[in-house]
N, C-alpha and C positions, 0 to 999 in steps of 0.2 A: 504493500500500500504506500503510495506517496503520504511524505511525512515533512510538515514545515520546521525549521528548524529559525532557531533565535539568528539575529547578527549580528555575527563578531567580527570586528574588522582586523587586520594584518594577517598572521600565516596561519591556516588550520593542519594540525597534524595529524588528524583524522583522514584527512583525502591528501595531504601532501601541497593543496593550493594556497595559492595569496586570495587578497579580497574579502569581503563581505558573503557569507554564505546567505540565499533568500529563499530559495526552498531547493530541497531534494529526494529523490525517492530510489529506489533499487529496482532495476527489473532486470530478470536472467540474472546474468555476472556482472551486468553493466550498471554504473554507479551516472546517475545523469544530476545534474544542479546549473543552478543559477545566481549567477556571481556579481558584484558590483566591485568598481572601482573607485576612491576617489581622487579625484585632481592632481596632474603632475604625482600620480602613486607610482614607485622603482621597484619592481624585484628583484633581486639579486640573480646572478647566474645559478639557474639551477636544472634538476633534470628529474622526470618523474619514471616511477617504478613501472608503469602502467602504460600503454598507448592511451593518446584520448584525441579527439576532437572538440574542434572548439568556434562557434560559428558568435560573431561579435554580432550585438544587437543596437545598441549605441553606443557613442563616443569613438573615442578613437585613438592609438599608441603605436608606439615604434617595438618593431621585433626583431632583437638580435638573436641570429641563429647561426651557427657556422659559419662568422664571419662578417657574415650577409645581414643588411639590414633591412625589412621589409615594413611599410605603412599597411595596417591593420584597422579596417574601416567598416561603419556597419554593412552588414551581408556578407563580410569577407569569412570565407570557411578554411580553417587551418586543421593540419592533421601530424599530431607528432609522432612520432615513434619511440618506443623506452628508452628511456636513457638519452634522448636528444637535450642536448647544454643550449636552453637560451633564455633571456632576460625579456621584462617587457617594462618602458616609459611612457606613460599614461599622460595623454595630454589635458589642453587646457580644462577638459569637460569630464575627464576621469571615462571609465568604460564601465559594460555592461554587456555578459557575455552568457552564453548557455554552453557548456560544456560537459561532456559524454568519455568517462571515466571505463576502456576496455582493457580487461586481461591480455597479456602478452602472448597467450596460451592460447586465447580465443580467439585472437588474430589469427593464430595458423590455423587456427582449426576451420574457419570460415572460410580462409582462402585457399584451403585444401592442401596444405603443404607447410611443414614448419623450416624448410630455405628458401621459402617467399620472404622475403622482406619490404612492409611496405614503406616509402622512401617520407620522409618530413615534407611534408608538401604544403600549399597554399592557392587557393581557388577563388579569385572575385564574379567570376559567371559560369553561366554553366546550370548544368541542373543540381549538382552538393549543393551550393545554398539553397536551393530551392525543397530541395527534401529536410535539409536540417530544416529549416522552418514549418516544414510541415511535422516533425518531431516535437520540434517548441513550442505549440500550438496542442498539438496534444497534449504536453506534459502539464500545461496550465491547465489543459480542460479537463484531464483526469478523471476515467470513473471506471467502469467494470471493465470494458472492454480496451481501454487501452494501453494495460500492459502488452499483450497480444500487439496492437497494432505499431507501438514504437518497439518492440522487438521486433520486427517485421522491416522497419525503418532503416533500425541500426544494420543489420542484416545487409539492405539494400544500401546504406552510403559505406560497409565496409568494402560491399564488392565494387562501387566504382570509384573510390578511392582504389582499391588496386589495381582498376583496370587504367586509368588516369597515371598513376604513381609509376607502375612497371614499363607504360607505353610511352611514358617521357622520361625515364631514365637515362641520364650520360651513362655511356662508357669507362671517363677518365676517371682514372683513381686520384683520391684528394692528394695533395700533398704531405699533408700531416701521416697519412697514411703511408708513404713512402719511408717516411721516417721513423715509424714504428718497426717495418722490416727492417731496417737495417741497424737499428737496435737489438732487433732480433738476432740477428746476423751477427752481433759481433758481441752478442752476453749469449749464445742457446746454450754454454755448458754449464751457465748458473741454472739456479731454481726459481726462476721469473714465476712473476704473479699479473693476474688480469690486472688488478690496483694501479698496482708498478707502473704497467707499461702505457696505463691510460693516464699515468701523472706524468708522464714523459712530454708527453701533447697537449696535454690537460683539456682530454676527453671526459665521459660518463665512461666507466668499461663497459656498460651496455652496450653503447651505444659503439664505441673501440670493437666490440666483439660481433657485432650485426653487421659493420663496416667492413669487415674484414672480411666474414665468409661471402658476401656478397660478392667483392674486388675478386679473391682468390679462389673461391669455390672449397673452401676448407674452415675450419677452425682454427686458433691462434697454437691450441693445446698439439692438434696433428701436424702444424708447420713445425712447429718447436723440433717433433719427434722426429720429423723426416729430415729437419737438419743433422742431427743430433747421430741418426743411422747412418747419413751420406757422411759425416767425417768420421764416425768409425770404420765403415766400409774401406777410408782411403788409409785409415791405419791399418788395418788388417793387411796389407797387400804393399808398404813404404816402409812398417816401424816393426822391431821385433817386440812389443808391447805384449803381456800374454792379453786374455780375454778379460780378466778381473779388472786388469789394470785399464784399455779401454776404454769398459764398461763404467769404470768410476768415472774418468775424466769425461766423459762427454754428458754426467748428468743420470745415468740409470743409477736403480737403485743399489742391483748387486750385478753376477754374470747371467743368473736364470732370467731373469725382470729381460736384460740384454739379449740374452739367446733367443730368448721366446718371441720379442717385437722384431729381432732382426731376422726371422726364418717366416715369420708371418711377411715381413714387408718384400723379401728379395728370395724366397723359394727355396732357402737353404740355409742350415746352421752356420755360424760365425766360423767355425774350426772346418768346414767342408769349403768355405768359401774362399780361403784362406790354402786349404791343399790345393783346391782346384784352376 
């Protein structure tokens, strides 16, 4: 059941937002509210657990997101992804916003695949505004049947947000991105951590970690490990190192942890590969 809630102004730690909360309610897994701003109001750099959509009703603010800075105006529909780092500056008339709180989980699950990733995006026409209001509209009119009908909603603006998101996707990998590999590349025989490597760029590591398999078609954990096999591989066959020894330096745990990942990755044990 839709549930109004008091308003408290600056951070709610309950949903992770800024703003005034003015009502909200739960349907499915999706967490939907309605938010106020006031005047020249700052948020600090931050990043949410959760995907959410966020469709501006009035007023108006500046969005920093990767860099990038984008005017955010009423009807403007923005879509982030977990873990995306951006800040918003509320201008003269402060903002007012409806936004649609989705699990990261239920993303993939809607869009039938969990290495979809749908990209931070931002839409001023088009039909997403157009259904998000049809959502906000419901959610004020609230009665039996409309949980049913904005789960039905949310349903229809995740799949065209994916289909928008995926169909305009660049190619080029960011730069920041660049330099994570090659961080990689020249610490893989430590015990790197997602944290680490997203303080390096001062990413979210959600967001470091959706980045990455999306550029690479891998995980940070599997690239780790395939470095890590390719320079023992080239000691096996350069150094007269035994197996243990190796095995320490490039980061496994012991020689069996070793043996095991390097006959799964190259079709043969470390000591056959080595005779052969």
């Amino acid at each position: 059941m839709k549930r109004k809630v008091s308003v408290v102004s600056g951070y709610d730690s309950t949903t992770a937002l800024f703003g005034s909360s003015l009502e909200k309610c739960d349907v499915s897994t999706f967490v939907l509210s309605e938010r106020r701003y006031p005047p020249h109001f700052q948020t600090p750099a931050h990043a949410h657990e959760t995907s959410l959509f966020c469709l501006v009703l009035d007023g108006s603010y500046t969005e920093t997101s990767g860099g990038r800075q984008q005017i955010c105006q009423p009807s403007t529909f923005l879509f982030h992804e977990a873990g995306d780092r951006h800040a918003e500056q509320f201008h003269d008339k402060g903002g007012h916003s409806f936004i649609v709180e989705i699990p990261s989980v239920r993303v993939a699950e809607l869009t039938g695949s969990s290495n979809l990733v749908i990209c931070t995006s931002l839409f001023r026409n088009g039909n997403l505004p157009i259904l998000a209001k049809k959502l906000y509209r419901e959610f004020k009119r609230f009665d039996n049947f409309s949980p049913l009908i904005m789960e039905g909603l949310v349903f229809e603006i995740i799949g065209e947000v994916s289909r928008q998101s995926n169909g305009a996707r660049s190619d080029r990998c960011p730069s920041w991105l660049k330099s994570v590999e090659e961080y990689i590349k020249d610490h893989f025989e430590d015990r790197l951590t997602l944290p680490e490597l997203a303080a390096v760029i001062n990413v979210h590591p959600v967001h470091l970690a959706q980045t990455f398999r999306r550029h690479y078609n891998t995980t940070i954990g599997s690239y780790l490990r395939r470095l890590r096999l390719e320079r023992s591989r080239e000691q096996l066959l350069s150094t007269n190192k035994t197996l243990a020894e190796i095995a320490c330096g490039n980061g496994f745990s012991d020689q069996s942890h070793f043996t095991r990942l390097f006959k799964r990755e190259f079709g043969q044990t470390p000591h056959a590969y080595r005779q052969n």
